[in-house]
C-alpha positions as CSV (number, residue, x, y, z in Angstrom):
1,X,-42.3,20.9,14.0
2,X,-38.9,22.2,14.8
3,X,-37.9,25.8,16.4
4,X,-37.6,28.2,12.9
5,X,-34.3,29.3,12.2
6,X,-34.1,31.8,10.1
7,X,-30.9,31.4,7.4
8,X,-29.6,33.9,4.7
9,X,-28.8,32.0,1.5
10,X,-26.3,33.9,-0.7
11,X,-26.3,32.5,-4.7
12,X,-25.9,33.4,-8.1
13,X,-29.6,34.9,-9.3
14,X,-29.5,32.5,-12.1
15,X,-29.2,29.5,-9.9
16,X,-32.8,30.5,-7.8
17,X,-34.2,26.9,-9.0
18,X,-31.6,25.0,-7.0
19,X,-32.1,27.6,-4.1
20,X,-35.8,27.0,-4.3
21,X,-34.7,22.8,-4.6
22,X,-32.2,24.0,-1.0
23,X,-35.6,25.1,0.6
24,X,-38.0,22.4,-0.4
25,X,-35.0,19.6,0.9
26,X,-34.5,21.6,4.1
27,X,-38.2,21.4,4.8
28,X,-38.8,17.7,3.7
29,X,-35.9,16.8,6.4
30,X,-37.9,18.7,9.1
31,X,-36.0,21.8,9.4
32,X,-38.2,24.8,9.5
33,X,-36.1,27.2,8.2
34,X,-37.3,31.1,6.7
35,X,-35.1,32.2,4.0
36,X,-34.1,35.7,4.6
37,X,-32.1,36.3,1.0
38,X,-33.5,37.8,-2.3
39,X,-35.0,35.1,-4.7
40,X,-37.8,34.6,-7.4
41,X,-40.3,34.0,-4.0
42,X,-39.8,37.3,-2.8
43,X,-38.7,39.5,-5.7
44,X,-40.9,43.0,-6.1
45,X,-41.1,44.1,-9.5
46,X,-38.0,43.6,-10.8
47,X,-36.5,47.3,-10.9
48,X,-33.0,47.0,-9.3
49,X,-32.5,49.7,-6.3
50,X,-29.1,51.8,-6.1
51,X,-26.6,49.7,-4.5
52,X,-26.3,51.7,-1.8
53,X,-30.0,50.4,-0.7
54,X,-29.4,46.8,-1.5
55,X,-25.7,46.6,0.3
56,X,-28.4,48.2,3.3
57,X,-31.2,46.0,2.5
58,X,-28.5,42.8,2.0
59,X,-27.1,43.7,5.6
60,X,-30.1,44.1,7.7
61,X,-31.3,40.7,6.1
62,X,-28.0,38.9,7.4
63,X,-28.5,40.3,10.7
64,X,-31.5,38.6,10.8
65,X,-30.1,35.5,9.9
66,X,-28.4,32.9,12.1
67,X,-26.2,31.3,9.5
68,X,-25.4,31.8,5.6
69,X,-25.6,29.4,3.3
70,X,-23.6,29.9,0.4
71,X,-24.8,28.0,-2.8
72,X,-22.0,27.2,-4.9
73,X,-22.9,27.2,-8.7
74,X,-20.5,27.6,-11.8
75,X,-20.6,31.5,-11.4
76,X,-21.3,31.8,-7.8
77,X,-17.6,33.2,-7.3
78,X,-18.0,35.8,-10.1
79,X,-20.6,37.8,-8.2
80,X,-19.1,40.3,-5.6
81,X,-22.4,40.8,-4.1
82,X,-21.7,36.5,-3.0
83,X,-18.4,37.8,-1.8
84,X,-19.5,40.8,0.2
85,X,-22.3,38.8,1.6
86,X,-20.2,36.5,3.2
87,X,-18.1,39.4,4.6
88,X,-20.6,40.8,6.2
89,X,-22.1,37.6,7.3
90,X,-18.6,37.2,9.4
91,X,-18.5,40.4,10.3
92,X,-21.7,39.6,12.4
93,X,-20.6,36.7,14.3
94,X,-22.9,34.4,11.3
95,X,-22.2,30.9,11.3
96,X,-21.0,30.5,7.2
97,X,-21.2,27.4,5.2
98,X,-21.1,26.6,1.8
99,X,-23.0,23.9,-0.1
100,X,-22.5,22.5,-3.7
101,X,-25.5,22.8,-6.0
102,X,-26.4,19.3,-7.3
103,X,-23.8,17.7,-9.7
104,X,-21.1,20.9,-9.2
105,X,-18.9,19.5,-6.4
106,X,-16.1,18.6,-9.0
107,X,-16.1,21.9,-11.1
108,X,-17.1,24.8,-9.3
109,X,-15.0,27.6,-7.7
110,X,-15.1,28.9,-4.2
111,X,-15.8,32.1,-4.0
112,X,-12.7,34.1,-2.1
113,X,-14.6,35.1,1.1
114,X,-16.1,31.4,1.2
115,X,-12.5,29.8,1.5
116,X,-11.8,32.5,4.0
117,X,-14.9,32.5,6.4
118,X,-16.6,29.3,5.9
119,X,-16.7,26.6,8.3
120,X,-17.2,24.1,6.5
121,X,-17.8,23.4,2.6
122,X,-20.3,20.1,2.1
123,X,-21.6,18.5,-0.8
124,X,-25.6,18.6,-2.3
125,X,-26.4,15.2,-0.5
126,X,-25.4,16.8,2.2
127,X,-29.0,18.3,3.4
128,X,-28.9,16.5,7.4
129,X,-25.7,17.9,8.0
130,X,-26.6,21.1,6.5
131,X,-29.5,21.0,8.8
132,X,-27.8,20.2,11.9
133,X,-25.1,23.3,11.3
134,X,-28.5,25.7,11.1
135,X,-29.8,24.6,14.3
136,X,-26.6,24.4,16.1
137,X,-26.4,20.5,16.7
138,X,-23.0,20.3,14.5
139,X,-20.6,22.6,13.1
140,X,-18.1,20.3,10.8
141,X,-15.5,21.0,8.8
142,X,-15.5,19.0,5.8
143,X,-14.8,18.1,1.9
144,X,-17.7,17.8,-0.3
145,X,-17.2,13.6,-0.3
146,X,-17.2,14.2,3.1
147,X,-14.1,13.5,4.7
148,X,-12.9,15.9,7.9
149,X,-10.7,18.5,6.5
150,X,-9.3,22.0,7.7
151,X,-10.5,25.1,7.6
152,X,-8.6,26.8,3.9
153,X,-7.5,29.8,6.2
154,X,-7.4,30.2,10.3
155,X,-11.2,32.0,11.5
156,X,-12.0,33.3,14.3
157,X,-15.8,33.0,15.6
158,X,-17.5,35.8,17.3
159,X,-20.7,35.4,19.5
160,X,-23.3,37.9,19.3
């Protein structure tokens, strides 16, 4: 099996069945990838901490992460936690891609960090590219259908 990579994938909470779909695609592609973000596999008891401990715990589980994954659903771009993820996800030198959820591509929103920080933005059917990004073998930038396109504002890339 391949090297583990160890990703960070930043969604809406109410979209954790296409996160868990993300996973289970990744894995039946070969990737072997350990999610590092908050979803309904690794939720405690459901009491929500202060912010000030999940902005903490949020961080320190980015900084174990080699890339972000944004999952773009309907109401991804309404959440600022999505937005501040990504942030800090730059801030650390993270390699920052965002991926449709299945059959959203047409009508969801970016959300504001993604357009700024994101290397590339692909489409659900996307998985072997999104694959090759989180080992390293590619970084494209593209449309969802695709197509090379341009970053949506200039980026700079840091290296740990």
């Amino acid at each position: 099996m391949a090297e583990q990579q160890n990703i960070f994938i930043s969604h809406y909470g109410k979209d954790d069945e296409h996160v868990q779909s993300l996973k289970a695609r990744l894995k039946e592609q070969g990737y072997n990838v350990r999610n590092f973000s908050v979803d309904s596999t690794n939720h405690k008891d459901g009491r929500i901490p202060r912010p000030e401990v999940v902005e903490r715990l949020l961080k320190m589980r980015i900084k174990w992460s080699s890339t972000l994954i944004c999952l773009i659903g309907p109401k991804t771009h309404t959440r600022e936690w999505v937005n501040d993820e990504i942030k800090w996800a730059h801030e650390q030198g993270k390699k920052i891609v965002g991926i449709y959820a299945h059959g959203y591509a047409e009508t969801a929103e970016l959300p504001e960090n993604l357009k700024k920080y994101a290397s590339s933005i692909i489409g659900w059917n996307s998985i072997e590219k999104l694959g090759e990004i989180i080992t390293g073998e590619n970084v494209p930038t593209e449309n969802p259908d695709g197509t090379v396109a341009n970053p949506l504002y200039p980026r700079t890339t840091v290296k740990c």
